[in-house]
N, C-alpha and C positions, 0 to 999 in steps of 0.2 A: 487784884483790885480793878473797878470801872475805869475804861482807860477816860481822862477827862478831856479829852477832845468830846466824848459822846456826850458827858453830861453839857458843856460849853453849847451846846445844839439846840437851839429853842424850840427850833420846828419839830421834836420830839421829847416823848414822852417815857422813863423808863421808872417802874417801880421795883426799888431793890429789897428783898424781903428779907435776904441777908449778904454776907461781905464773899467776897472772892468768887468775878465773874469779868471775864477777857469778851470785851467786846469790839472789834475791830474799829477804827477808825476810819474806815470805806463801807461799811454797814450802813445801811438804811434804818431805823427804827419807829415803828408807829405811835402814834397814843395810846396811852394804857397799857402797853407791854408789861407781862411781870417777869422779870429774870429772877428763877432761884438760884440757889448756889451752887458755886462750878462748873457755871455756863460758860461756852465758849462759843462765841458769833464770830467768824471767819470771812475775809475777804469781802465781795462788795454784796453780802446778803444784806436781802429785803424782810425784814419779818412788819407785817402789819399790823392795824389796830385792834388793841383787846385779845392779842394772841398770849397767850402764858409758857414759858418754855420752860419746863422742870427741872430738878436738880441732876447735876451732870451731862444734860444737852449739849451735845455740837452741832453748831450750825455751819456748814461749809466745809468737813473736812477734804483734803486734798485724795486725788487719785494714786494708788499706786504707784504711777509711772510718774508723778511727781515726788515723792517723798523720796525714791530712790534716787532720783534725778539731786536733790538737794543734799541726801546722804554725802554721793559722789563728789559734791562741790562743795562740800560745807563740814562734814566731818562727824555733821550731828545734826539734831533737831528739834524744835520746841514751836511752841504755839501762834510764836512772835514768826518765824523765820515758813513756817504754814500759812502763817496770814499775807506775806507777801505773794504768794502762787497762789492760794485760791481764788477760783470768779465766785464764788459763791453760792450761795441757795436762797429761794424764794418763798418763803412763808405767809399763805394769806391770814386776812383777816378771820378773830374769832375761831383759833384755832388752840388746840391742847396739847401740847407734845408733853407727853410724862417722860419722868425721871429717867436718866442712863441711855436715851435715846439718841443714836446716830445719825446726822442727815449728812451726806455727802456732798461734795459741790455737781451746778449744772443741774440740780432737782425742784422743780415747780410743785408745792402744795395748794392745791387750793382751798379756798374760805371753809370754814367750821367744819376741818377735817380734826380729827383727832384720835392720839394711838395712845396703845398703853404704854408699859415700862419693857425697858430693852429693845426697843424695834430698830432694827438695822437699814436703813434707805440709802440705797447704794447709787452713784453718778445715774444723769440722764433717765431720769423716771420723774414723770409725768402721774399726779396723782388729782384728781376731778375733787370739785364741795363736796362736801356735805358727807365723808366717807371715812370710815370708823376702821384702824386697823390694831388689831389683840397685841397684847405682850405678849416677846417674843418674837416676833416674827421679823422672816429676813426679807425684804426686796432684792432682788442682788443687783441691781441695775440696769438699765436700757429698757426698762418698762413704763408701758402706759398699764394704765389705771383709771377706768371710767368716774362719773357721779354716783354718788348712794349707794356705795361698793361698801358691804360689810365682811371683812374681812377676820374671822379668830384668830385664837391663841394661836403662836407656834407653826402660824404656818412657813411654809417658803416656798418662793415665787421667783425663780432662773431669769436670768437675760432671756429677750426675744418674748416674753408673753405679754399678752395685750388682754384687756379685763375688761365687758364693755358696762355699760349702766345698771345700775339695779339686781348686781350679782351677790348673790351670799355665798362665802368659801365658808367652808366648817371648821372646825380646830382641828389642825396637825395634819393639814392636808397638803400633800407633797405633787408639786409640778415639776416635772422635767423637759429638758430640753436637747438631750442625747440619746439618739436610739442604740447608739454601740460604747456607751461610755468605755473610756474614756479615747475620743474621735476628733479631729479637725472641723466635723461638720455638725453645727446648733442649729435646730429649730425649734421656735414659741411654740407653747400652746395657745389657741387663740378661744376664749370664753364668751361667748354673747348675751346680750343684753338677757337682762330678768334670770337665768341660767342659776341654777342652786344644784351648789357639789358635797354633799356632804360630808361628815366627820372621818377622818383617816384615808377618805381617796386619795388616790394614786394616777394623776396624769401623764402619760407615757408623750412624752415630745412629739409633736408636731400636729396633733389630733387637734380638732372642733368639736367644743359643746355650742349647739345650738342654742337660738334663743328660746327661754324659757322651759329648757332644758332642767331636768333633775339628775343630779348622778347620788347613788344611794351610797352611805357611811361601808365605808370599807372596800368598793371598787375598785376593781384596775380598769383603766379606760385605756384602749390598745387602740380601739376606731373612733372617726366620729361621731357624735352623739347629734340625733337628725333634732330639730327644733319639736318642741313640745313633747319629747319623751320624756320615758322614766328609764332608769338601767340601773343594774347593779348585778355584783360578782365577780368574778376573775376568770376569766376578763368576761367586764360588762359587756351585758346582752338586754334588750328592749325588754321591760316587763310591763310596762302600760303606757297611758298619754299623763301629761302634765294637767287636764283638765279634769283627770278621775285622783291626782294627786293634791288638785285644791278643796278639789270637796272632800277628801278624807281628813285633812288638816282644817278646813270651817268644822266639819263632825267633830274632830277631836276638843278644838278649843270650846265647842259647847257643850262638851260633858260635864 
C-alpha cells in the first residue's frame, strides 16, 4: 500500500495506476509522477516531475555491505527495515524507467533519460539527459555516463568506465575491466565523446576509444583506439577514418 505520509504531502503529486507501491516516507516526489505497481521508492530518493516509474521499479536499493550489515543485526529483512539504511537515488525530470528495473542507492539520473525493462543501476553511477539505455542491460556501479548516450540491449558496463557524450554502444557489447581476471587490480575503459562500438564488441580493461571513434560489431579492442578511426577484428586493427565511415552511412541511408 502508499505509505500515507506521502499522500498527506501537498507539495507533491503522485498518480497511482494501480494498488501496491512502498514509497518511503523520506522520498521526495515531484508532479505528475506515475507509480505503477510494485514500486518501491527507498530512503531519501528524489524522483522528479513527469517522471513514470514502471511496474516492479526500485528506487534506492541498498548496498551489499548494507543488507549484510542488517542480516547480522536483525535476523532478516524487508523493504521497511531497507528503507531505514538507504540515502537513496535521484531521478530527474521527465524520465521512463520501465518495468523490473533496478536503481541502487547514491545513483544520479538525469532529466528525459529512459531505459528499457530489466536494466540493472548499480551504487554510485552518474548518468547525463537525455540518454536512452536497452533492456537488459547491467551498470554495475561506480560509473559515469555522459549526455545523449545511447546505450542497447543487453549490454554490460564494469565499475571504473567512464562514457563520454554522444556515444552509441551497440547490443550485447561487453566491457571489462580486468586484464588477468580474476586479479585485485580494476581498470575502466574510458569511451570518448561521439565514439560508436558496435554490436557484440568486446572491450578489453583499461583501453581508450577515442573521440569519434568507430569500433566495428564483433571486435576485440586490446589497444587504444586513436580519435576518428575505424577498427575491427580480433584484436582490432585501424581499417579507415571516421570521416570515410560518415559518408558510407549518409550513401547508405539514401539508397
Amino acid at each position: 500500500m502508499l505509505n500515507s505520509n506521502v499522500i498527506n504531502m501537498s507539495l507533491y503529486y503522485i498518480s497511482l495506476v494501480v494498488k501496491m507501491a512502498y514509497i518511503s516516507n523520506k522520498a521526495k516526489i515531484g508532479e505528475r509522477v506515475i507509480v505503477e505497481g510494485n514500486v518501491i521508492v527507498l530512503g531519501r530518493s528524489i524522483i522528479k516531475d513527469n517522471t513514470i516509474l514502471g511496474f516492479g521499479v526500485i528506487v534506492g536499493y541498498p548496498t551489499k555491505a548494507k543488507i549484510l550489515k542488517i542480516i547480522k543485526s536483525k535476523g532478516n529483512a524487508n523493504f521497511e527495515i531497507y528503507d531505514e539504511v538507504s540515502s537513496g537515488a535521484i531521478i530527474g525530470a521527465n524520465c521512463i524507467i520501465r518495468s523490473n528495473s533496478i536503481l541502487y542507492e547514491d545513483t544520479f539520473i538525469g532529466n528525459n533519460v529512459e531505459t528499457g525493462h530489466n536494466v540493472l543501476i548499480r551504487e554510485n553511477t552518474r548518468i547525463g539527459e537525455n540518454t536512452k539505455i536497452g533492456t537488459g542491460t547491467i551498470i554495475d556501479g561506480h560509473v559515469l555516463i555522459g549526455k545523449n548516450v545511447s546505450i542497447q540491449s543487453s549490454v554490460y558496463i564494469p565499475p571504473e568506465t567512464i562514457i563520454g557524450n554522444n556515444v552509441f554502444i551497440g547490443p550485447r557489447v561487453i566491457i571489462t575491466n580486468d586484464k588477468y581476471p580474476p586479479s585485485r587490480r580494476l581498470i575502466g575503459v574510458k569511451i570518448h565523446d561521439g565514439a560508436v562500438i558496435g554490436a557484440n564488441a568486446t572491450l578489453i580493461a583499461g583501453i581508450e576509444v577515442g573521440e569519434k571513434a568507430v569500433v566495428a560489431a564483433g571486435a576485440v579492442v586490446t589497444k587504444n583506439v586513436p580519435p576518428h578511426t575505424v577498427v575491427a577484428g580480433i584484436p582490432a586493427k585501424i581499417i579507415g577514418t571516421y570521416e570515410d565511415y560518415v559518408k558510407k552511412r549518409e550513401k547508405y541511408e539514401k539508397e
